[in-house]
C-alpha positions in Angstrom: -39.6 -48.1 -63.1 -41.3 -46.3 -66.0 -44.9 -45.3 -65.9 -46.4 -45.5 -69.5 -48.9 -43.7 -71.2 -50.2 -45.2 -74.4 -50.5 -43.3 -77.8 -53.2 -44.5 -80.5 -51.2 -43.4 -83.2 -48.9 -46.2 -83.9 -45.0 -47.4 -85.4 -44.1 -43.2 -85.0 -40.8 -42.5 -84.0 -40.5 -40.7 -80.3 -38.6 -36.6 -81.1 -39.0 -33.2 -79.8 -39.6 -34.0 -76.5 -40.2 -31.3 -74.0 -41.0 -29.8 -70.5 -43.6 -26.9 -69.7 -43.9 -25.5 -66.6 -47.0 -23.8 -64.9 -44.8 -21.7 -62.8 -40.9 -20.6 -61.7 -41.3 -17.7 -59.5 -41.4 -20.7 -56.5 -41.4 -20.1 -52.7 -40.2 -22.7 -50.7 -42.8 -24.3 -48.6 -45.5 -22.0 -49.9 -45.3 -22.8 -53.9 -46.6 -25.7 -55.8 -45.6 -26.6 -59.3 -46.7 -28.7 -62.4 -44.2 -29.9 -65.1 -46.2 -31.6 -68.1 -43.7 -33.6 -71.1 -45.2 -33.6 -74.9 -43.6 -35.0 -77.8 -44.0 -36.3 -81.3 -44.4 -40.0 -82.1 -46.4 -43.0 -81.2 -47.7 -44.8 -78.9 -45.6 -42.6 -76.4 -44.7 -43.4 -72.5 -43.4 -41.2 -70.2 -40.7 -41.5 -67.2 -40.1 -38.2 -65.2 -36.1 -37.8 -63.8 -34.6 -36.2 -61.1 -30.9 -35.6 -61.5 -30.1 -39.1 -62.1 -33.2 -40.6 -59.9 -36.4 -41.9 -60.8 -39.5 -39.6 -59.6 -41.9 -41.4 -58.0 -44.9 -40.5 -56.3 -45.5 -39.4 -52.7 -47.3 -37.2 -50.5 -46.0 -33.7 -51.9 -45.5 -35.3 -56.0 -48.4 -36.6 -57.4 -47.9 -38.3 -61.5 -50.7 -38.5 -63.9 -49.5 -39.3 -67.7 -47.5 -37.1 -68.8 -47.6 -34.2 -66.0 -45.8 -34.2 -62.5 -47.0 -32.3 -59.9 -45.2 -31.3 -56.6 -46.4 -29.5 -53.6 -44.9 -27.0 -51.2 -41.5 -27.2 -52.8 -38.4 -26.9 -50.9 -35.0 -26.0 -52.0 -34.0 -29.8 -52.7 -36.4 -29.7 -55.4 -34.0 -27.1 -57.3 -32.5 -30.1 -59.1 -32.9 -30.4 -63.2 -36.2 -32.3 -64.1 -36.0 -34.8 -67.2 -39.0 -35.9 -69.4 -38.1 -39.4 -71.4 -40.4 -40.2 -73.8 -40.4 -43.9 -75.6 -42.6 -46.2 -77.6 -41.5 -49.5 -78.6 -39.5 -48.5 -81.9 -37.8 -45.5 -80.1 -37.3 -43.8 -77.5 -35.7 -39.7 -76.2 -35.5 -37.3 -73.2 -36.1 -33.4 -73.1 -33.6 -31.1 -71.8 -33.2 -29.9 -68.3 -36.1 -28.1 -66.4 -34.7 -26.3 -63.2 -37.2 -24.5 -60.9 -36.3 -21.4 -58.8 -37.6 -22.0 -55.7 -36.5 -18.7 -52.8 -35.9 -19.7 -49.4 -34.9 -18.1 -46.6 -33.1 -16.0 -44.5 -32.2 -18.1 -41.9 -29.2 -19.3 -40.0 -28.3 -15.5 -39.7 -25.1 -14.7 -37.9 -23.4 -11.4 -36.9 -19.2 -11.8 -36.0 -17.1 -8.8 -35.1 -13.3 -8.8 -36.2 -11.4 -8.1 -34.2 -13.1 -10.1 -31.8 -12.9 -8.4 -28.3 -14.9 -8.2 -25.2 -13.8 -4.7 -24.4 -12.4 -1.9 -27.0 -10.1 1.3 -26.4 -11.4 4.0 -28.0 -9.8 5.4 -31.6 -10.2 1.4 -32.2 -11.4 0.4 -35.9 -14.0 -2.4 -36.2 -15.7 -4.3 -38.7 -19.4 -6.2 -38.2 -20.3 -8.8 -40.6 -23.7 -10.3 -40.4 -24.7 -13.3 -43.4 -28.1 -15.7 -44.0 -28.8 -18.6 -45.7 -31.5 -16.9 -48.5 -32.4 -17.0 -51.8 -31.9 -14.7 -53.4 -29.7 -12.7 -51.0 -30.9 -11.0 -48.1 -30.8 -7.3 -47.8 -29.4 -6.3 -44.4 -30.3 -3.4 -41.8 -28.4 -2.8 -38.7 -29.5 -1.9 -35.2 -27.8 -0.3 -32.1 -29.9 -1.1 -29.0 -32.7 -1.7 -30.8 -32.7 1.7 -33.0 -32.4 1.5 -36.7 -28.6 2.4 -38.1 -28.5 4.1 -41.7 -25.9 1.4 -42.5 -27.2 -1.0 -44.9 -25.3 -4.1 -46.5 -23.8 -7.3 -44.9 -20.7 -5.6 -43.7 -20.7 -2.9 -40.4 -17.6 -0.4 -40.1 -17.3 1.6 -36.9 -13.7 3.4 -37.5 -12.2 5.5 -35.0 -14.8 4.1 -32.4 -15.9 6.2 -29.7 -17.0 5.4 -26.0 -20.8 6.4 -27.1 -21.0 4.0 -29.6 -20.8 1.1 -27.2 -24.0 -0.8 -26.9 -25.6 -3.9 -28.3 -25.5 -3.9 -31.7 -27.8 -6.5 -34.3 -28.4 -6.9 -38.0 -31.4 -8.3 -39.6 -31.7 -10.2 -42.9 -34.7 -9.8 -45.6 -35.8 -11.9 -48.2 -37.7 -9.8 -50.6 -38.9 -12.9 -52.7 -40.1 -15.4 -49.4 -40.9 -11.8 -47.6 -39.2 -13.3 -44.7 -37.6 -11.9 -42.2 -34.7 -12.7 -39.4 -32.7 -11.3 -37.0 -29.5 -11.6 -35.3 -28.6 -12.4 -32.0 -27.4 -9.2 -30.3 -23.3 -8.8 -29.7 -22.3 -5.7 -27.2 -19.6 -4.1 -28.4 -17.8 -2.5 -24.9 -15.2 0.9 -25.6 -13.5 2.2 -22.9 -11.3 5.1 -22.6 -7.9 4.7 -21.4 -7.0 5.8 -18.1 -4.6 8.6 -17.7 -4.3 11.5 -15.3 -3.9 9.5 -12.0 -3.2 10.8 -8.8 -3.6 10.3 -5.2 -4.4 13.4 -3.3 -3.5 13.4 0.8 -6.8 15.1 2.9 -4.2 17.3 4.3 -0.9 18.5 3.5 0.7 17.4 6.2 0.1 14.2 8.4 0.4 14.4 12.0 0.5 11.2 14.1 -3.0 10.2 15.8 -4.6 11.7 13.3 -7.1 11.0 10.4 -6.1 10.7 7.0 -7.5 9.6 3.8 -5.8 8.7 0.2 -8.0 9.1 -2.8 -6.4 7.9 -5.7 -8.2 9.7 -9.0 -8.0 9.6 -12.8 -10.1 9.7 -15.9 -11.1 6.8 -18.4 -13.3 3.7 -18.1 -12.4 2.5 -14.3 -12.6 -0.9 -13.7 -10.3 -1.8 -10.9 -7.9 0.0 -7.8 -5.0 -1.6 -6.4 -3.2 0.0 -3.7 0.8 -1.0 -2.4 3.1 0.4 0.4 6.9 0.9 -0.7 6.6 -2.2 -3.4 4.2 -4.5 -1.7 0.7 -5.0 -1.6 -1.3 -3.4 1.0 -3.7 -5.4 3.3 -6.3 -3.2 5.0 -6.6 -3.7 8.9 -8.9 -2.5 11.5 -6.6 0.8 11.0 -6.5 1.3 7.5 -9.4 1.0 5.0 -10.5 0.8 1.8 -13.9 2.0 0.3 -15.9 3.8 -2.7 -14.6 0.4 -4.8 -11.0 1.1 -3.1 -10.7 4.8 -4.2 -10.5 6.4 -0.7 -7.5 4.8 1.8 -8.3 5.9 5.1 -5.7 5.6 8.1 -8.1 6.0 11.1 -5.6 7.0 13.5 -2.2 7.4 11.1 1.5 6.7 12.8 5.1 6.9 12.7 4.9 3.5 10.6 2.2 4.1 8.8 4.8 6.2 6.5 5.9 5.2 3.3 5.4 5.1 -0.5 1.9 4.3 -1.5 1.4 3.4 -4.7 -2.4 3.3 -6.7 -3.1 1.5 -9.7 -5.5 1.5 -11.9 -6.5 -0.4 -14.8 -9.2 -1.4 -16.9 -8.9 -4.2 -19.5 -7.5 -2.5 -22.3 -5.5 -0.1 -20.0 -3.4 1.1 -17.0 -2.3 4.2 -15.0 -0.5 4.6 -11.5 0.0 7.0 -9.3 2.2 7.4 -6.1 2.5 9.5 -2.8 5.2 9.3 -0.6 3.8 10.2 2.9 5.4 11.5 6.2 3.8 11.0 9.6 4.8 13.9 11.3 5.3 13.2 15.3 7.0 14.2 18.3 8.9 15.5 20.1 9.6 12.7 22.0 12.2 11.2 24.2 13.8 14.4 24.7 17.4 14.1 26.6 20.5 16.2 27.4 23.6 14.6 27.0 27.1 16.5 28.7 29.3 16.3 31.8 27.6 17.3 35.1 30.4 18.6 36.4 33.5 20.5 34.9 35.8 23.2 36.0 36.1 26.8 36.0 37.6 27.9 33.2 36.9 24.6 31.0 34.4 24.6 27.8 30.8 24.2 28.6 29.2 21.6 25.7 25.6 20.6 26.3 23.9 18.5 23.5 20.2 17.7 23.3 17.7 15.4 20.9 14.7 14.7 20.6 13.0 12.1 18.5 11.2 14.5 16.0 9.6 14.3 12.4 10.6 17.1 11.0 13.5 17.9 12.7 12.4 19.7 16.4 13.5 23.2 17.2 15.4 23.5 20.0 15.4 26.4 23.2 17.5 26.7 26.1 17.1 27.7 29.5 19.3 28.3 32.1 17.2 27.7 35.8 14.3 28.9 34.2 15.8 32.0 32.0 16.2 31.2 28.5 19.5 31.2 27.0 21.5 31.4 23.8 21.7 30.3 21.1 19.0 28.1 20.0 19.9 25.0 18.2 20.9 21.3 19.5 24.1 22.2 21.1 25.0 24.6 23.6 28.2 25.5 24.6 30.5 28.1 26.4 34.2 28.9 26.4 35.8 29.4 30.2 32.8 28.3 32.1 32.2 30.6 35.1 30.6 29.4 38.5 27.4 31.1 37.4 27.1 28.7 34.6 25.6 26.1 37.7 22.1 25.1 37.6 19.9 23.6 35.8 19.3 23.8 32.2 16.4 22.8 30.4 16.1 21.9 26.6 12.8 22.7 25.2 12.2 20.7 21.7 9.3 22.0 19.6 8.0 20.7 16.4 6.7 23.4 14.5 4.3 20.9 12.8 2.7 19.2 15.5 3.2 21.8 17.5 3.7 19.7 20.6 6.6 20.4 23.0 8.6 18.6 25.4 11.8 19.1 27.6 14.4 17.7 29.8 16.5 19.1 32.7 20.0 19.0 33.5 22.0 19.4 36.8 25.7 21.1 36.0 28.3 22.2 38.8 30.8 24.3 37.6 33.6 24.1 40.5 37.4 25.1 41.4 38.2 21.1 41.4 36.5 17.8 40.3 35.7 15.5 42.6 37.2 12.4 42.7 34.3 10.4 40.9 32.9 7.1 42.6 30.2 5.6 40.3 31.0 2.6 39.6 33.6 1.7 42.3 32.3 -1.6 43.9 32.2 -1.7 48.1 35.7 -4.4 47.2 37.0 -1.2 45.2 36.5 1.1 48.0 38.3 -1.1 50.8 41.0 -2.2 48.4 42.1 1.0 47.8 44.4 3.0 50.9 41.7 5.7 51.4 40.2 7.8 54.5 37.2 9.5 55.4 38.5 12.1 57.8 36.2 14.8 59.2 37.4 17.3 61.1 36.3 18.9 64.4 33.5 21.0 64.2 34.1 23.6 67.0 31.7 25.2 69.5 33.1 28.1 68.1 31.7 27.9 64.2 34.3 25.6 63.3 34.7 23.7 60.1 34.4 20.4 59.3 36.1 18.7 56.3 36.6 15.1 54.9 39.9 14.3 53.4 41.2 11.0 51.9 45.3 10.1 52.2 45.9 8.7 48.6 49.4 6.6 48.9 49.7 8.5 45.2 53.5 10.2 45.0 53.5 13.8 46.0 53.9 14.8 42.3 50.2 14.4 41.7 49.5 17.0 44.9 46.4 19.3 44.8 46.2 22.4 47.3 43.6 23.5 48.9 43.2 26.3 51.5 40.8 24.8 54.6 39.4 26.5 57.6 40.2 25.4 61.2 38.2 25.4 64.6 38.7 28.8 65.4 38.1 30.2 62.1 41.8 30.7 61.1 42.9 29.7 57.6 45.7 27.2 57.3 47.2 28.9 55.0 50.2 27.3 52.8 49.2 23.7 54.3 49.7 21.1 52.0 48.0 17.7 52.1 48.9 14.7 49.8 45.7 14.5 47.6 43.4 16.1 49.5 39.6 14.9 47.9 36.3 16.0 49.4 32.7 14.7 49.3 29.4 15.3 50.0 28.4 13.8 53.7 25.2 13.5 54.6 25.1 13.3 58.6 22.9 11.2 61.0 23.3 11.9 64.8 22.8 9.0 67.1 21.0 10.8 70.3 20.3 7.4 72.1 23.9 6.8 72.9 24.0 3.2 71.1 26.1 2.2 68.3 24.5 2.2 64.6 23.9 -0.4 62.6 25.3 0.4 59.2 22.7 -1.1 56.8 23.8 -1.2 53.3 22.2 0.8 50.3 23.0 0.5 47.1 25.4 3.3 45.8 26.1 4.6 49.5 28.9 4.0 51.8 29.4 4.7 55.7 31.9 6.5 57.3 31.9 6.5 61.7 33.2 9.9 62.2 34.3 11.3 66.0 33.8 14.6 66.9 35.3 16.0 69.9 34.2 19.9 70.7 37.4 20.6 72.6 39.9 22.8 70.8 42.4 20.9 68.5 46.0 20.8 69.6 46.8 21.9 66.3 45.7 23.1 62.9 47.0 20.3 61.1 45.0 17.6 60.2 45.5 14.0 62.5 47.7 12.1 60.5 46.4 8.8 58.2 48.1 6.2 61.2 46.7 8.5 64.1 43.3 8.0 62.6 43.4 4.4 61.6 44.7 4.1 65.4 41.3 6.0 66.7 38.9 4.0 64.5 40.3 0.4 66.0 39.1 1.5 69.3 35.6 -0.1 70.3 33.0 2.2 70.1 31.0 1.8 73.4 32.4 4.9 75.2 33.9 8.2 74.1 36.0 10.3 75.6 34.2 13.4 77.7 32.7 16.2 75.7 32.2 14.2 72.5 29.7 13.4 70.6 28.9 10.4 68.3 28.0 11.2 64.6 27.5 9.0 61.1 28.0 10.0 58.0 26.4 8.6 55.2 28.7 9.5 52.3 27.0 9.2 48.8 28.7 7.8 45.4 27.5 9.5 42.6 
């Protein structure tokens, strides 16, 4: 559509058309502009352009003849204005009129590269911050609010250290619109590495049913603790916890299991450090025992071993019914044990660290023979095998009494022994066919009734006649003599005698 304006001067050919303008130093939003068109020739009519559009009027362009007026311009004006001018014999356009309208800053954005939420110190970075603006803003930058010296779109923070962290912002000036914006802030987190860790015991040495504490330590930018016994992770319980943000393990009352390899690590996100401590739960002694025959010969080696559950390793100390003895170490021993050697011997464990103590006692009879041993012989044993209990008279007189045992054994296996009779005389040179002795233990019956032999476990009874009146002879009575004596009933002896029971012991 072409809006005409009529000339008076007529049949002139349209030339030299062109555009004045009342202003270009324009402000978007704040700037208003006029653009009048002359030329030569008439009668003359006017059409205003807009790149290739028609301009037509609205509430910010206002047209009247040959001059457009526009209000409060915005960047979207900044296209070239054209001026045709045309009468009926001819018609031509004016060159391009562009306006400089400023704008801006705005859209303002600040990006970090590289982009990180945390950054190890020594690390290089680079801040850029842009704006939309015309002409192009002029940037300032800010560290938690306070003004940096840097200037320019671009930030470099080399060889970054942990006080630099902070929230860091540009801001973006438009010296033409005299406008101003500012960026969001982006925190910029350094850390220091961790190094140096450790985990430090609150004592040297651990003793059981005691309190301990683990601290694990180090230097840096902390973030997390992690704790793990020998290669696993470590759950606290109502014994062992964790606190001061799981720097300080605490074993409330530590034991023997409690011991291990106790690993702390610690790590923040841009690194890690660990540290180890292999603890020992020093306890006992405990469960101290003496191990070694409790009976041997004279003349035979003399070999007593004792332990002792121990952490470290108990010391040991010997006594001999109640007198200490040497040497002092886990075995004691003695070449051609004498009959002195019998008593009791006590091994004393100590450990030096807990500096507890405890012992164990053992019996030892050093004698001319062994006896025959019973443990372990069942009651079936016992009457299977061709044995008898034989006690001999005890005389008025301070007789003796022995217990001797006919083995059916061949008389190569024959030990001798030298015994006393009734009236004190040794039988010298007599010889019995495996003579054995043991230990009796005698009950006298003084209501004249037989006893009832009630078992017990590890015992066995023997009925045993004594007469007082003087032997016939020094020998013993002979294995079918006894045997004879025995089958009688027991419910009268012969005058003079008296009725005894032997309880005879197997150890």
């Amino acid at each position: 559509m072409f809006r005409k304006c009529l000339n008076t001067d007529e049949g002139e050919p349209v030339s030299n058309v062109i555009i004045t303008l009342s202003s270009n130093e324009l402000v978007e939003f704040n700037s208003s502009v006029s653009l009048s068109c002359s030329s030569s020739g008439s009668p003359i009519s006017f059409l205003w352009m807009n790149g290739s559009s028609e301009v037509t009027a609205s509430d910010r362009v206002q047209l009247r003849g040959s001059t457009l007026t526009i209000v409060n311009v915005t960047r979207y004006d900044n296209l070239p204005f054209r001026c045709r001018a045309f009468n009926p014999v001819s018609d031509d356009i004016s060159g391009p009129a562009n306006l400089s309208i400023s704008f801006g800053p705005e859209n303002i954005n600040l990006t970090l590269s590289p982009s990180k939420e945390h950054y190890l110190e020594g690390s290089n970075i680079t801040l850029n911050c842009s704006a939309n603006s015309k002409p192009s803003a002029e940037f300032t930058w800010f560290l938690n609010g306070n003004n940096l010296p840097d200037a320019g779109p671009e930030l470099r923070l080399m060889n970054i250290q942990l006080s630099q962290s902070g929230s860091y912002s540009c801001q973006a000036f438009n010296h033409k619109t005299l406008r101003y914006q500012s960026s969001q802030p982006s925190d910029v987190s350094v850390l220091k590495a961790v190094s140096g860790a450790s985990v430090k015991p609150s004592t040297d040495l651990q003793v059981e049913r005691t309190t301990v504490n683990l601290t694990c330590e180090a230097s840096g930018s902390i973030f997390t603790r992690k704790w793990m016994k020998d290669g696993l992770d470590l759950i606290p319980s109502d014994n062992i916890t964790l606190s001061e943000e799981d720097k300080v393990l605490t074993f409330k009352s530590v034991n023997r299991e409690n011991a291990g390899m106790y690993l702390c690590k610690i790590s923040n996100p841009v690194s890690t450090a660990e540290a180890s401590y292999s603890m020992v739960v020093n306890y006992g002694p405990e469960n101290v025992k003496i191990t070694g025959e409790r009976e041997i010969r004279v003349n035979d080696t003399l070999k007593l071993t004792c332990s002792a559950e121990s952490t470290p390793s108990a010391t040991y100390r010997w006594l001999l019914n109640g007198t200490e003895i040497l040497p002092k170490s886990a075995t004691f021993s003695k070449e051609n044990a004498e009959f002195a050697d019998s008593g009791n011997y006590t091994c004393e464990a100590r450990n030096n660290i807990t500096e507890r103590t405890s012992s164990d006692i053992h019996e030892l009879f050093v004698v001319l023979n062994l006896s025959v041993p019973s443990r372990g012989l069942s009651h079936g044993a016992i009457a299977g095998i061709v044995i008898a209990c034989l006690v001999v008279v005890a005389a008025a007189l301070g007789g003796g009494l022995f217990i001797y045992k006919k083995n059916t054994k061949k008389p190569s296996d024959r030990n001798t022994r030298i015994m006393t009779g009734v009236d004190g005389r040794g039988n010298a040179g007599y010889e019995s066919e495996d003579v054995n002795y043991a230990d009796v233990k005698f009950s006298k019956n003084n209501n004249g009734g037989r006893v009832q032999m009630g078992s017990e476990e590890n015992s066995n009874y023997a009925q045993i006649r004594v007469n007082n009146s003087k032997p016939a002879t020094m020998s013993p009575p002979t294995y079918d003599v006894h045997m004879q004596k025995a089958r009688r009933p027991v419910s009268q002896y012969e005058a003079n005698g008296t009725q005894t029971y032997a309880q005879v012991n197997r150890n």
